[in-house]
C-alpha positions as a printed Julia matrix, in Angstrom:
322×3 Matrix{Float64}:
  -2.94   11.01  -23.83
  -5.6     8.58  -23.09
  -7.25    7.78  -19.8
  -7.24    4.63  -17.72
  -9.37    2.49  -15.06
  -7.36    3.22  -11.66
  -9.16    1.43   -9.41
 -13.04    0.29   -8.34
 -15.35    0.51   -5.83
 -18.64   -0.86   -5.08
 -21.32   -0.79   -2.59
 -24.6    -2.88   -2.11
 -27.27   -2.31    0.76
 -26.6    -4.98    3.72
 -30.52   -5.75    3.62
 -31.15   -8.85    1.04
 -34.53   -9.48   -0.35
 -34.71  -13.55   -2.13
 -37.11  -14.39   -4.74
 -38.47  -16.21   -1.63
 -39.49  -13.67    0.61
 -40.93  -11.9    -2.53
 -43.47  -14.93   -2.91
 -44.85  -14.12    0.46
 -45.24  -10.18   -0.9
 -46.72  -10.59   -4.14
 -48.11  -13.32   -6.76
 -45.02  -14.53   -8.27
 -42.26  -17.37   -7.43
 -38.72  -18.01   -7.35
 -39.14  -20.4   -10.71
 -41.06  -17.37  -12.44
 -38.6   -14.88  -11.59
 -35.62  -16.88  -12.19
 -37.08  -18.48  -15.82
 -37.79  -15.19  -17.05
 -34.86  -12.76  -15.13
 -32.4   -14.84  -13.84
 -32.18  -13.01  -10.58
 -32.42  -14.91   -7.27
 -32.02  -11.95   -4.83
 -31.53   -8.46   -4.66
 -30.01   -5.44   -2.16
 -32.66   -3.08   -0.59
 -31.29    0.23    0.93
 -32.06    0.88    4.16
 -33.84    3.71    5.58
 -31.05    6.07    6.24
 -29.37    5.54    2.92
 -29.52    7.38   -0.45
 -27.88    7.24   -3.44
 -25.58    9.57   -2.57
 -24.72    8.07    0.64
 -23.97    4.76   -1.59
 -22.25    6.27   -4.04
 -19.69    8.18   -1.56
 -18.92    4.32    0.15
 -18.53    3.01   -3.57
 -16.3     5.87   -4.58
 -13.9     5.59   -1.46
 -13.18    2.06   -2.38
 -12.47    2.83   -5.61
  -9.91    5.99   -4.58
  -8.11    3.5    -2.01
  -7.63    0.61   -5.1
  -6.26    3.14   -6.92
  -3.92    4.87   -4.21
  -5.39    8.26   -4.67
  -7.04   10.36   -2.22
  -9.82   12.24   -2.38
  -7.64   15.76   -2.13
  -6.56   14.28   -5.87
  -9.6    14.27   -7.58
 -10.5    16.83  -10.1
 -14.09   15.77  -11.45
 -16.91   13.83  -10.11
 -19.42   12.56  -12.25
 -22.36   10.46  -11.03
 -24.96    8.48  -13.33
 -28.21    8.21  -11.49
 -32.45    8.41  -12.01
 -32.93    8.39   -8.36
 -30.75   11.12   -6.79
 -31.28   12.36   -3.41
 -32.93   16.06   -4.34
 -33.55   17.27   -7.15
 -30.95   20.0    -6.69
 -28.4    20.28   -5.47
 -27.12   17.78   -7.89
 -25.95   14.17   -5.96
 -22.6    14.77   -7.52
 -22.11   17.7    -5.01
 -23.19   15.59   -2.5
 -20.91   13.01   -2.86
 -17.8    15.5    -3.41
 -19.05   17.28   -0.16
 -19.28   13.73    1.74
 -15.42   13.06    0.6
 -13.86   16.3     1.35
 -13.22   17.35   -2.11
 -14.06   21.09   -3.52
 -13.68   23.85   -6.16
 -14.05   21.11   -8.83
 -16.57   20.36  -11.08
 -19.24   17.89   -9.94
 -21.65   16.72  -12.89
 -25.1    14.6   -11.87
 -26.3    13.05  -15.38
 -29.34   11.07  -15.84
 -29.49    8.61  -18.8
 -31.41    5.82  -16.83
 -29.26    2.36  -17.07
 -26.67    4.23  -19.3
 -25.8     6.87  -16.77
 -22.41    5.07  -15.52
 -21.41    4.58  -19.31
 -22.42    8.25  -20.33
 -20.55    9.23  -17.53
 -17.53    7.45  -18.56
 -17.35    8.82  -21.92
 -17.62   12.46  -20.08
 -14.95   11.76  -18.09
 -12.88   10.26  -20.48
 -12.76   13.32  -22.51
 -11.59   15.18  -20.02
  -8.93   13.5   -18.6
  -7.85   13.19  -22.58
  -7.65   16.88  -22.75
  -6.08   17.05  -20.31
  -9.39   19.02  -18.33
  -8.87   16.28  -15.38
  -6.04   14.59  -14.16
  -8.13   11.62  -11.85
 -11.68   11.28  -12.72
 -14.55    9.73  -10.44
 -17.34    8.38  -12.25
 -19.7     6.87  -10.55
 -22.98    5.05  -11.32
 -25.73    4.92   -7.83
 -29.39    3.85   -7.33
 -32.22    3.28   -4.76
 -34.4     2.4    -7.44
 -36.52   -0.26   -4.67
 -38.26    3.68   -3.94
 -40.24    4.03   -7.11
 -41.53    0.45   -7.89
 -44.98   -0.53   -7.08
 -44.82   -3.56   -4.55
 -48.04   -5.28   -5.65
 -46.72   -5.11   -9.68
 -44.8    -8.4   -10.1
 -43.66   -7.59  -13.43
 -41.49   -5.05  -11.56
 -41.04   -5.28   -8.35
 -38.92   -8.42   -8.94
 -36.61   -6.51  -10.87
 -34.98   -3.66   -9.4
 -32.45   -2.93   -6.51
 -29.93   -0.57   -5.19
 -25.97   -0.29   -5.15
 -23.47    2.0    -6.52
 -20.12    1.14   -8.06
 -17.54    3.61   -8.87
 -13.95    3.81  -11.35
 -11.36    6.15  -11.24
  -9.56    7.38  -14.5
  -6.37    8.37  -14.44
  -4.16    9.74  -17.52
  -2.17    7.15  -19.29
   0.43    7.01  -22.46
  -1.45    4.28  -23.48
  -4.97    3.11  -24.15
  -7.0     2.23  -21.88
 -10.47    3.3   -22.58
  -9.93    2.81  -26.42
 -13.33    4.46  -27.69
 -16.65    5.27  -26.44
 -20.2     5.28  -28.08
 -22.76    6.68  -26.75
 -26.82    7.64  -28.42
 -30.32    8.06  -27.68
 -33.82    7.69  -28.95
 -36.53    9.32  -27.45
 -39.43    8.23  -29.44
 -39.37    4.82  -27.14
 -40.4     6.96  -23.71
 -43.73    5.24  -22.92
 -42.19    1.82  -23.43
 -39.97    2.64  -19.98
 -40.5     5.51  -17.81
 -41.04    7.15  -14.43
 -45.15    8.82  -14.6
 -43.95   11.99  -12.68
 -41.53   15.05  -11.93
 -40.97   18.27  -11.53
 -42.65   19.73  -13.83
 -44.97   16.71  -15.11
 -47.72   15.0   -13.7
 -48.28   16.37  -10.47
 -51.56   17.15  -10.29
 -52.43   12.97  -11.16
 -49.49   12.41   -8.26
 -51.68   14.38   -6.0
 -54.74   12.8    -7.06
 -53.21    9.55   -6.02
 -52.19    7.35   -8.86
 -49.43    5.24   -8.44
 -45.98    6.33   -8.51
 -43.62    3.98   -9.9
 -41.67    2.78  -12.77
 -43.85    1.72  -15.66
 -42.59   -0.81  -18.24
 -43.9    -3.16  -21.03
 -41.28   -5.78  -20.88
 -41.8    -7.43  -24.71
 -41.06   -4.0   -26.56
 -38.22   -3.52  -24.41
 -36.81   -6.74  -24.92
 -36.78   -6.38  -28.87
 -35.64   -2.91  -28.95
 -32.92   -3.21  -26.7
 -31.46   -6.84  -28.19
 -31.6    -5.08  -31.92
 -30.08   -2.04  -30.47
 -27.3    -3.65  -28.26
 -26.06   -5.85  -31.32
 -26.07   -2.66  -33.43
 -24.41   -0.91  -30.55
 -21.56   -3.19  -30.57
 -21.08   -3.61  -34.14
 -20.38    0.34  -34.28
 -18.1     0.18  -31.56
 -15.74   -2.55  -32.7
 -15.72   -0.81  -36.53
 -14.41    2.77  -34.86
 -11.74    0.54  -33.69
 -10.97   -2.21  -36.6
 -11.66   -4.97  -34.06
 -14.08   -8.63  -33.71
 -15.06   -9.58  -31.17
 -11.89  -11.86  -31.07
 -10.27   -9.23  -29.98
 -12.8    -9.05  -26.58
 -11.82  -11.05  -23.27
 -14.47  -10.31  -21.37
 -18.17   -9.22  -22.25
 -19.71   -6.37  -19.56
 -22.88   -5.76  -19.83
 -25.78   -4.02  -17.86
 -27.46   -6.58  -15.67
 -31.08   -6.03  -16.48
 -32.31   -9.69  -17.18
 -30.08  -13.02  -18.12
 -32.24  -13.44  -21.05
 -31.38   -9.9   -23.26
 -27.62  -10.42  -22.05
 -27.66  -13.86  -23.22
 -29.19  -12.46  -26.38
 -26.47  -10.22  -27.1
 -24.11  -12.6   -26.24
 -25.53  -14.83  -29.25
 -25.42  -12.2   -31.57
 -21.69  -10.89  -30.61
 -20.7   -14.75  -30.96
 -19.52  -14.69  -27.92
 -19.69  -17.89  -24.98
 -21.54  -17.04  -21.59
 -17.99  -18.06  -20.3
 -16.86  -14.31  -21.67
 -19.84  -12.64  -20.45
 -19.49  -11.55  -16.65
 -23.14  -11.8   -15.16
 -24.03  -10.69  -11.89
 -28.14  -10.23  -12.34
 -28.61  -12.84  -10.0
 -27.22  -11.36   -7.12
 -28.02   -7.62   -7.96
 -31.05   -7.5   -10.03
 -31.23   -4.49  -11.97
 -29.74   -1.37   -9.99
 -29.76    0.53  -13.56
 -26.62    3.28  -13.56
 -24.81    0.94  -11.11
 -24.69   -2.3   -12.86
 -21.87   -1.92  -14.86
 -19.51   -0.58  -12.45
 -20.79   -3.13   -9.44
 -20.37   -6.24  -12.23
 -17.04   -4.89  -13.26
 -16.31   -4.29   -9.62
 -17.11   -8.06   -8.58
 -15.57   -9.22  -11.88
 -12.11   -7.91  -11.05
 -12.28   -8.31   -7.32
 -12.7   -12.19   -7.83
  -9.76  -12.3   -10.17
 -11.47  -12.62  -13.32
 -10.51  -10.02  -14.88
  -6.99   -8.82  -14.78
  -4.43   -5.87  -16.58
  -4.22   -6.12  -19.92
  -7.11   -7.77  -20.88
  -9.88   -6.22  -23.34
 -13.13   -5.15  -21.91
 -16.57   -4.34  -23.98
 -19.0    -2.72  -21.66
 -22.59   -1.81  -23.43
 -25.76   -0.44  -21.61
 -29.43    0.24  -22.56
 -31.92    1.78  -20.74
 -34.64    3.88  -20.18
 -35.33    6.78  -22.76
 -33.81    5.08  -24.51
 -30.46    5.78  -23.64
 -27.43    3.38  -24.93
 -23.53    3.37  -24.48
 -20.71    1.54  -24.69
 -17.16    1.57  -24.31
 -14.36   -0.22  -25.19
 -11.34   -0.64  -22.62
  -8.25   -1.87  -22.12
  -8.16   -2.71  -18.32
């Protein structure tokens, strides 16, 4: 038994914020932004939504291109690093918004691989048979931790949610899944505070918002994704050949199109949507392969290779037949 994508959702924030309004907000331009990101605009959440709130919309559009209902769902998983609370856990929240309960509800947080790591998850279950239709679903409202007046970041990052549903299938749909981490890059990428860290410099006022030194991530995670997808085709005896369509996470035009070169593969394979997102982290995948198969791109029967890094680091990928 393997599992299969159902259907997708997605969901971006009505509110649009250009590269030109950002001019107005902090020293930077649309040229700057665009050279060195490729993004033009970006989705802010309003005030009275969350992730969860987001990922619940997402999921529902997923459920109805897949002709389920919620009452058939029998796991929810949700990739996030900005959940509503920190308990209960924003899966709950999203089963609770759609009705569904007595079934498990995992929140995971693997930064900009949390959709992927989900995915695996939920794969595995639906395999053994654990789950017979899977929501995974990968949310953000990442726009709430960036500092405003820090142009190396605050041009970055947005908010959305896209969502899959898996479904058990005879035949292969997600072929294999890789998934890995490496901790010793944490102050490369990273949040300054939680819990259980940091509060006392929180309290004393310091900043709190993502901090990132863009150079070291760039190098890491181009030598990492190329790696990545090298391991991922050898489980399965497969080039790259074999691949119709490229997925990646939608962090900046310039490490996708780096990974592109080293796959081999044209742009015309790669599906981009960092211009009209930005990077909204656990969501990117989904929303790209959302818009990507919405538009007609991609269709049945076609080879997928989705591959994520992010903060941690964190790193996944997965191979699918759609």
């Amino acid at each position: 038994m393997y599992s299969r994508i159902a259907g997708t959702g997605s969901y971006l924030p009505e509110k649009v914020l250009t590269n030109r309004e950002l001019e107005q907000m902090v020293d930077t331009s649309d040229e700057w932004i665009r050279t060195r990101t490729g993004i033009e605009r970006r989705h802010i959440a309003a005030a009275d939504e969350t992730t969860s709130t987001m990922a619940t919309e997402a999921a529902r559009r997923a459920l109805a291109a897949a002709g389920v209902t919620a009452a058939d769902v029998d796991l929810v998983v949700v990739g996030t690093t900005t959940p509503d609370l920190v308990f209960p856990n924003v899966a709950t929240m999203v089963s609770a918004a759609l009705g569904i309960r007595d079934r498990p509800a995992i929140g995971l947080e693997a930064a900009c691989s949390g959709f992927v790591y989900g995915l695996s998850i939920a794969d595995k279950f639906v395999r053994l048979g654990d789950a017979r239709c899977a929501l995974v679903i990968g949310a953000e409202t990442l726009t709430r931790i960036v500092d405003w007046t820090d142009r190396n970041t605050c041009v970055l990052f947005a908010d959305g949610a896209g969502a899959v549903v898996l479904t058990p299938s005879p035949e292969p749909g997600i072929e294999t899944t890789v998934i890995g981490a490496d901790g010793q890059y944490r102050d490369l990428l990273y949040y300054p505070f939680g819990v259980s860290y940091g509060l006392d410099r929180l309290r004393g006022g310091e900043p709190a918002a993502i901090q990132m030194k863009g150079n070291e991530v760039f190098k890491v995670a181009v030598r990492t994704l190329a790696a990545l997808v090298d391991e991922t085709l050898a489980k399965t005896g497969l080039t790259t050949a074999d691949v119709d369509w490229l997925v990646p996470h939608q962090a900046n035009i310039r490490i996708i199109e780096a990974a592109a070169r080293k796959l081999g593969m044209p742009m015309e394979r790669v599906v981009v949507t960092v211009q009209d997102h930005g990077n909204t982290s656990a969501a990117a995948i989904p929303l790209a392969l959302d818009t990507a198969i919405r538009d007609g791109r991609i269709r049945r029967g076609q080879r997928l290779l989705l591959e994520t890094f992010g903060g941690g680091f964190t790193w996944g990928s997965a191979l699918i037949r759609y």
